[in-house]
C-alpha positions, 0 to 999 in steps of 0.5 A: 694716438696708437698708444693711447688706444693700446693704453686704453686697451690694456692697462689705462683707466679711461672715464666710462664703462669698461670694454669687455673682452669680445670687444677688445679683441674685436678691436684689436682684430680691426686695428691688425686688418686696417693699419698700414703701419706695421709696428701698429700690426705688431702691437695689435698682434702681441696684444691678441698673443696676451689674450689668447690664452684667457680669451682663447675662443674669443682669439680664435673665432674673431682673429685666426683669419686676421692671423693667418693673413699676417702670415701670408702678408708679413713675411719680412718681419720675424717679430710680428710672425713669431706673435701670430704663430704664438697666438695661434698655438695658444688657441689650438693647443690643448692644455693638459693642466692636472687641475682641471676635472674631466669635462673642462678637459673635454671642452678644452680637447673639443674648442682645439679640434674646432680651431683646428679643422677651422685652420686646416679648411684650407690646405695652403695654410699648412704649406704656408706653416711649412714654408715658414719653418724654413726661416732660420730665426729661432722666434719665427722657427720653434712657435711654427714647430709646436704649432704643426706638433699641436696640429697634427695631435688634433687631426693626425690624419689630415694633417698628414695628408697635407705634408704627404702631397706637399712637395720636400714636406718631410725633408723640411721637417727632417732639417729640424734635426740638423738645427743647432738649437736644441729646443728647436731640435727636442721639439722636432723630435716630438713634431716628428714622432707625431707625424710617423704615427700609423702612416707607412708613406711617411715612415719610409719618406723619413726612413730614407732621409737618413732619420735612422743615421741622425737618430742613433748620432744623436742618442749617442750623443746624449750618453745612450741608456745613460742620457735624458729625456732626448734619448727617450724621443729618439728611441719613441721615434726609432719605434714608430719609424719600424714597427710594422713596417716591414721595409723600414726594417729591412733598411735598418737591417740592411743598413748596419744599425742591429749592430750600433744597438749593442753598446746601449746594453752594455751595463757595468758591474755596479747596477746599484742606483738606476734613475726612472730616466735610465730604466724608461730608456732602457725599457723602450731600447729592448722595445726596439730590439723585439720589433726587429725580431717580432713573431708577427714579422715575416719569419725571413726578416724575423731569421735575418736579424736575429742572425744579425744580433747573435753576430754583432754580439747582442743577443750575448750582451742580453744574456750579460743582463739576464743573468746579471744582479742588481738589474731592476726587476722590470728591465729584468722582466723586459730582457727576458722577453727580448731574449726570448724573441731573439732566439724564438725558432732560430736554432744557433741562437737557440744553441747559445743560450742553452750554452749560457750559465749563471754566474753562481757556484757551482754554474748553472744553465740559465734556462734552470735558473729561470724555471726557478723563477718561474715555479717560485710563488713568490716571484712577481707574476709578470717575471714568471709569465716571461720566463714561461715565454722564455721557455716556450722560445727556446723549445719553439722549433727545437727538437733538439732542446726538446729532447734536452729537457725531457732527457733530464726527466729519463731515470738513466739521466738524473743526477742527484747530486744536481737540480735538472730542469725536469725536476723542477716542472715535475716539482712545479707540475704537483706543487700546491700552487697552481699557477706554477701547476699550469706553467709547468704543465705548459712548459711540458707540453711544449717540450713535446710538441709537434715531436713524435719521439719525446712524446713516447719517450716522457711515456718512460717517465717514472714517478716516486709517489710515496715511500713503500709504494712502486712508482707511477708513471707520469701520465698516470700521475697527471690522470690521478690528479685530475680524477683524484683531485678530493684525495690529493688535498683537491689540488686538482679541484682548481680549475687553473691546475686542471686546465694546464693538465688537461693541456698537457695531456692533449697534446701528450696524447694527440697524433702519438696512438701508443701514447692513447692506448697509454691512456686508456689502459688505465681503466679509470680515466674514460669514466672519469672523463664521461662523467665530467662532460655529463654533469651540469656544472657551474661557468667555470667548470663548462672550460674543464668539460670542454677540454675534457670532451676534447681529451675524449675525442682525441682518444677516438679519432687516434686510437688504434683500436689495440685494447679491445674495450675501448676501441673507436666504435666502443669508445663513440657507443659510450658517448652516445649512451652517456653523453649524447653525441649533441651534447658532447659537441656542444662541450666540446664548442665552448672552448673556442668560445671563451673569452680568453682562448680568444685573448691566447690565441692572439699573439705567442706571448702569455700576457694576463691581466691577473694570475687567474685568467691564465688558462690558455696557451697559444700553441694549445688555442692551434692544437684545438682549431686543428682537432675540432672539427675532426673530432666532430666528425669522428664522433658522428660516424656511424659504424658502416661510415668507419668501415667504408672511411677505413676501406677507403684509407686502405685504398688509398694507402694502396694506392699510396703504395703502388704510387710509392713504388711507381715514384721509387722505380722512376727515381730509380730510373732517373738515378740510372739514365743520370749514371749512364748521361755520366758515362757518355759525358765521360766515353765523348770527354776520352775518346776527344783525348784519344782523337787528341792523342792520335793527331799528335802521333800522327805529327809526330810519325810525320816528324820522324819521316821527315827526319828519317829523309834528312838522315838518309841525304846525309847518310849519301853525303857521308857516303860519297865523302868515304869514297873519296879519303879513308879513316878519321881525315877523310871523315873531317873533310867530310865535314869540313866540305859542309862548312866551306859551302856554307862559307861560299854561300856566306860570301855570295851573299856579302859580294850581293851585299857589296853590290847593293851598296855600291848602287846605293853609293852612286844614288846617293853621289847623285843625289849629293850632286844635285842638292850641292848645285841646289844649294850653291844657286840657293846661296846666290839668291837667298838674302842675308849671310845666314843660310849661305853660311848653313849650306856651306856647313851642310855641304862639308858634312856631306863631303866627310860622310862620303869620304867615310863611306868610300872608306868603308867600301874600300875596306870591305873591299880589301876584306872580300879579297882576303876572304875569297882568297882564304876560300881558294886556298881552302878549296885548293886543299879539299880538292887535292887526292890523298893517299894513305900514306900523307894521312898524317900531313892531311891531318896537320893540314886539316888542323891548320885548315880549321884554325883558319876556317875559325879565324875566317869565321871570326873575320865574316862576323866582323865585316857582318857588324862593320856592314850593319855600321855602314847601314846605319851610317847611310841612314844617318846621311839620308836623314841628314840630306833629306833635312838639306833637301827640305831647307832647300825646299824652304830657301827656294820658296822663300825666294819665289815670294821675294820675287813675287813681292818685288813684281807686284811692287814694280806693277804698283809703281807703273801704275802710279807712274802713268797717273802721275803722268795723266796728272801732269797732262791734265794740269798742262791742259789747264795751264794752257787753257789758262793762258788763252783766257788770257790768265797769267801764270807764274814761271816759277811754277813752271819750272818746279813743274818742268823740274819736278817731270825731270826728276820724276824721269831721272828716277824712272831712268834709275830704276831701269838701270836698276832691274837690268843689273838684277838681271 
């Protein structure tokens, strides 16, 4: 019956008129919400999935209720999710078909917003599209990944919103990058590009869950620069992850991927042949390289990484491209670009590149071989504009590639023989084309700027015009060209080349007085400029008004009133007669005013749409924020204003003197009192040396007394010793007497030695004594033939370790015999008078005396180690008696709870004995009783009674006997 209705649904051609569409899906919406059979849910399902993209609003107003309850309810089934995700995409995805003109598009755009903000009206159906994209099969997981990508293209924010609270919403989505399918994969990249789009929270969420290590895997994978469309995403995904985002790029700083990056921009020898897919890769890696290195970017996070880049070797392998052939001209456009950035107010990277030189012959640097680009009209526009912002960089900050550049333009360092960079900007400075007039110009200036030096150094600058005549400076000639502009071929009259030099003069001339005076020597560039802000011009001329009111008031508010007729107060009088000082400010307003000084002063880098509306430079758009409002004000001051302003500055350079002398004498005074804490800290550090020395003679003077006290008792020694013997023996016997009390002392202390051990021999016999009748009762109680037989052992080591030890005694006895009779005989010899005539027998004597003291003393050292021996021995004993003390010890304990044992039973069997008695009684009784009842009872029995009694007293009989033996 199901089938026939699907038949009837889809393909049969049943009798009647044939149902519509909105009732086919209604029908198809009721059989999904009432059949309890799932195979007929399916069916309608897939049925719905069909028609979805015909009937696409039709599916989506009747049965995306319909669709999301399956969700929820059908989750053990893979089949029928994957049709209710396919359906749903279909009805809120927008397709982006090229056939379709522009207001079916739009209906399209505006029917999938509907569906969507009707899905998203409860949150949880997010989360439940999330928890199925943890299902692991590839029909329930890849439809459930483009309907959340379809999602949040529709309502990015909200979507967002919803994964951002949801818990491991982003970690669920970031598994999609670890799935071995790679449509799956691809598609994540695509879900998740969306996701990070302008969301912060969620850029570091997918930060830190590694995204940046899986990323760079898998570009590496797909072959980097050289791979497909996949590398494209990663590196889309990589942008969004860390462009303004400063704590995405700190972590990626941080976490050693600058210098994963290096190997993208390794490009061979060969560039011929590059694919769209090669260039477009390569475009967005640059792209990621100058959002690490951005100006907007924080100027410590911006100097940290383009450290990083020269370090790992990546800024070398940029200028690898840079110089290059064969490169694309739009990568080449891009390099150019990412190097500027990479060296942007860093110096060392500045350094490098102004080292790097063309492969040509001979080499040149590779900042003239781009300014040859940049003044060559018939390079592309955009190639110029980044070799401009290319040039602007390296000056940025660089007051030492400034002086470079305006070196090559001084006469003591031309070389003809050479093409320097100051000669091509003066060749693009008066060429007759003016975008390469207002990039030169632009370059020069900031050659100088903020450099109070180069400023009067390019004032030395000579120029050749023409042969016959003397050379003109270059600031004359620059103010030719502006006032001359109809003779010289009315190059100056291009409003593009007259903005650049009025630039260029501005900041020539701004914060450097000898520059102005420079100026306004020549007599014929203030009425130029008078004239020119006087006139009623057309629009494009009110810009070179403007910026010529500003070269004026530059003039006033830094002029040093050195030439005589134009002097500040001269200088505002011509205003106000020529001019007007209203309308002069009015002129002098529409510069900030304009359309494109606004554009300029946005970002560093020169981005134009077209080559004529290139008029301002960044740097310049701060010169003029900077000056406008002084100049304002320096124009409106009246005579008695300046007097006072420069009474005032007077003063207060006054006092800026008398500061400056304060801050010199109390910076002078610290340097003094920071000398003289030097001083002290070095009087404590000696003088604690000093005291340290001191208290080490002082030990030493105490050593010496002490020495000197000893040398005197042995000088009395001595002395008692002469008195006694005469010459050489008597001074030997001296000595000699020494060494015999030694030797008394010696022998003391052996004699105390002997008697110690002898008192340690009798404990000891004692002792032996006792544990031998210990262990022989022990060897009577003890059961079993073992621990006798280990006693016995014991005993007969003890016996022989006794008989060794009186063995020693008995020798170091013998020994202390011949010892003490070695000193009687010595003293016999000392004691003995001495006449002068028996020198030389006491000489023999003392000889003889002294090889027997030797030997004597070689015998001590004997009886010393045969001592230390015996010790040991006794130590050795003791340990031994100690073990037989303690298997004593163990033997008597076991026989204390044999004896226990046997108590306890012998206690048991008199209690079963006087029960058993109590029994007999009893059944004696009973007999009895029996037997006056007149029962009869058998004598058998009887006498096995009477028997069993008998025995039972033999045996108490024999257990007597028993114990009394024992005992």
């Amino acid at each position: 019956m199901t089938m026939n209705f699907f038949r009837g649904v889809m393909g049969g051609q049943p009798a009647g008129p044939q149902p519509t569409g909105a009732e086919t899906i209604h029908k198809l919406c009721d059989r999904v919400a009432s059949s309890t059979l799932l195979e007929d849910r399916r069916d309608a399902v897939r049925a719905l999935k069909s028609l979805s993209k015909k009937y696409r609003l039709e599916v989506g107003t009747q049965a995306m209720d319909h669709l999301v309850h399956i969700l929820q309810t059908d989750r053990s089934d893979s089949e029928i999710l994957g049709y209710a995700l396919d359906t749903l995409y279909n009805i809120i995805c927008n397709d982006e078909e090229e056939e379709q003109d522009e207001n079916a598009q739009k209906q399209e755009e505006d029917l999938g917003v509907l569906f969507t903000d009707k899905f998203l009206g409860d949150s949880e159906n997010v989360t439940l599209l999330l928890t199925l994209l943890e299902e692991f099969d590839f029909h329930v997981r890849w439809p459930g990944v483009k309907l959340l990508t379809a999602l949040l293209k529709n309502q990015c924010n909200q979507v967002q919103g919803v994964i951002l609270v949801s818990p491991m919403g982003v970690s669920r989505l970031m598994d999609l990058l670890a799935d071995s399918r790679e449509v799956i994969r691809n598609d994540g990249l695509l879900l998740l590009q969306q996701l990070t789009k302008g969301n912060a929270a969620i850029q570091k969420i997918v930060a830190f869950e590694n995204a940046f290590e899986r990323l760079l895997d898998i570009i590496t994978e797909e072959g980097s620069s050289d791979g497909g469309i996949v590398v494209e995403d990663c590196l889309l995904l990589l942008v969004n992850l860390l462009k303004n985002n400063s704590s995405n790029q700190n972590f990626f700083k941080e976490g050693s991927y600058i210098q994963r990056m290096k190997p993208w921009f390794e490009v061979g020898d060969d560039n011929s042949g590059w694919s769209a897919q090669k260039v477009t890769n390569l475009h967005l890696m640059l792209q990621l390289v100058r959002v690490m290195v951005s100006p907007v970017n924080s100027p410590g996070a911006t100097s940290s990484c383009q450290k990083s880049m020269y370090q790992c070797g990546l800024l070398q392998q940029l200028c690898t491209i840079l110089m290059a052939t064969g490169v694309p001209a739009d990568i080449l456009t891009e390099t150019i670009n990412t190097v500027s950035e990479v060296i942007r107010g860093s110096q060392i990277n500045q350094d490098y590149f102004a080292s790097v030189n063309a492969p040509s012959n001979p080499p040149r640097p590779a900042i003239v071989v781009l300014l040859m680009s940049m003044v060559n009209e018939r390079q592309p526009f955009v190639l110029r504009c980044a070799v401009l912002y290319c040039f602007q960089c390296f000056l940025y900050k660089n007051q030492k590639g400034q002086g470079e550049i305006v070196a090559t333009l001084l006469p003591s360092t031309i070389d003809a023989n050479s093409i320097s960079a100051g000669q091509l900007l003066c060749g693009g400075l008066f060429s007759a084309d003016s975008l390469s007039n207002w990039c030169a110009a632009v370059a020069l200036a900031h050659a100088l700027q903020d450099n109070l030096t180069q400023k009067e150094q390019l004032l030395r600058v000579q120029l050749a015009t023409s042969l016959g005549k003397p050379p003109v400076s270059l600031l004359q000639q620059c103010t030719n060209i502006l006032s001359q502009g109809d003779k010289i071929n009315r190059r100056g009259s291009k409003v593009q080349t007259r903005v650049g030099l009025l630039m260029l003069l501005c900041t020539w001339i701004s914060n450097c007085p000898i520059a102005v005076t420079h100026f306004l020597h020549n007599q014929e560039n203030v009425p130029f400029l008078t004239g020119q802000i006087s006139e009623n011009l057309g629009e494009d001329e009110r810009l070179v008004q403007g910026l010529c009111a500003l070269l004026l008031g530059i003039c006033i508010y830094y002029n040093d009133n050195s030439l005589e007729n134009y002097t500040k107060e001269k200088l505002k009088q011509l205003i106000e007669k020529r001019i007007g000082k209203e309308n002069f400010v009015e002129k002098l307003g529409f510069v900030t005013k304009h359309e494109l000084y606004s554009r300029a002063a946005q970002k560093p880098q020169p981005v134009f749409p077209s080559p004529e509306q290139m008029l301002f430079d960044h740097e310049f758009t701060k010169l003029v924020k900077e000056l406008e409002g002084v100049i304002t004000k320096a124009v409106h001051k009246t005579s008695e204003e300046e007097k006072k302003e420069e009474e005032v500055k007077k003063t207060l350079e006054q006092h800026d003197s008398i500061v400056i002398q304060y801050k010199d004498l109390i910076r002078d005074q610290d340097t003094q009192i920071q000398e003289l804490r030097e001083q002290v800290s070095t009087l404590s550090l000696n003088s604690e040396q000093m005291q340290n020395q001191i208290t080490q003679q002082q030990s030493q003077i105490q050593q010496h007394k002490d020495q000197y006290n000893i040398l005197k008792l042995k000088l009395g020694k001595d002395s008692q010793g002469l008195s006694s013997s005469h010459g050489e023996g008597a001074h030997v016997n001296g000595l000699h007497s020494e060494e015999l009390s030694q030797l008394r002392e010696e022998v003391e202390e052996l004699r105390r030695q002997h008697t110690l051990q002898h008192t340690q021999l009798s404990d000891k016999d004692s002792l032996i004594n006792t544990l031998r009748c210990g262990a022989a009762a022990a060897a009577q109680t003890a059961e079993g033939g073992t621990g006798g037989s280990d006693n016995t052992e014991l005993l007969g080591e003890v016996e022989s370790l006794r008989s060794r030890v009186q063995a020693q005694c008995a020798e170091i006895s013998q020994l202390q015999t011949e010892r003490l009779e070695l000193i009687r005989r010595a003293e016999a010899v000392s004691s003995a008078p001495a006449s002068s005539s028996e020198s030389s027998a006491d000489t023999v004597t003392v000889s003889e005396l002294e090889s027997r003291l030797a030997a004597q003393t070689t015998e001590a050292e004997r009886l010393k180690e045969e001592c230390r021996g015996l010790r040991e021995g006794h130590a050795g004993l003791e340990q031994q008696l100690a073990s037989a003390q303690s298997t004593v010890a163990i033997e008597q304990t076991e026989k204390t709870k044999l004896q226990q044992e046997v108590q306890e039973s012998k206690k048991e069997q008199d209690d079963l004995l006087m029960l058993l008695a109590d029994q007999d009684q009893k059944i004696l009784n009973l007999k009895q009783r029996l037997r006056d009842l007149g029962e009869t009872i058998d004598e058998d029995e009887d006498e096995i009674d009477a028997r069993d009694q008998f025995g039972e007293d033999d045996d108490d009989d024999d257990e007597e006997e028993d114990e009394e033996n024992n005992d």
